[in-house]
Phi, psi and omega in degrees: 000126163298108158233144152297104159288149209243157186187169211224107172322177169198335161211199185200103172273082190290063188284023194111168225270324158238037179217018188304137164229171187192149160267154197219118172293123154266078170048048175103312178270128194244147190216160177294100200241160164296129159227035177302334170263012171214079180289337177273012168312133169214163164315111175116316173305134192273145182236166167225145179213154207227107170071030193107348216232159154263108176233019165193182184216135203223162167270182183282358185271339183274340190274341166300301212246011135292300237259332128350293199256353165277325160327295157000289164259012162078039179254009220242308181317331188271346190272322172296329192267347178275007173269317187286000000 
């Protein structure tokens, strides 16, 4: 199954318009993400991203209550074990 995981920006690395990148927090595990499909993306914003890429900007009460229900549903495990 394919999911959008929810994540908190923490910088940006702006090179340009398709090539914008940034780290992003999953709840403690931080990974490089593409933010080439929310150029209105900034430091502090919750994102949702599916395969490297941030492909919407959710608040932070929706990035809570994905991260809720993916718990829930034990769907947490491959973003923890890809930390190790």
């Amino acid at each position: 199954m394919c999911l959008a995981i929810p994540g908190k920006i923490t910088s940006i690395t702006d090179e340009g318009e398709m090539t914008r990148r940034g780290s992003v927090d999953f709840s403690g595990v931080t990974k490089e993400i593409s933010l080439a499909f929310v150029p209105e993306a900034k430091v502090g914003d919750h994102v949702l991203v599916h395969v490297g890429f941030a492909i919407s900007t959710i608040d932070e009460a929706e990035a809570q209550e994905i991260f809720r229900m993916l718990a829930e549903m034990d769907e947490l495990g491959e973003l923890e074990d890809s930390a190790t």
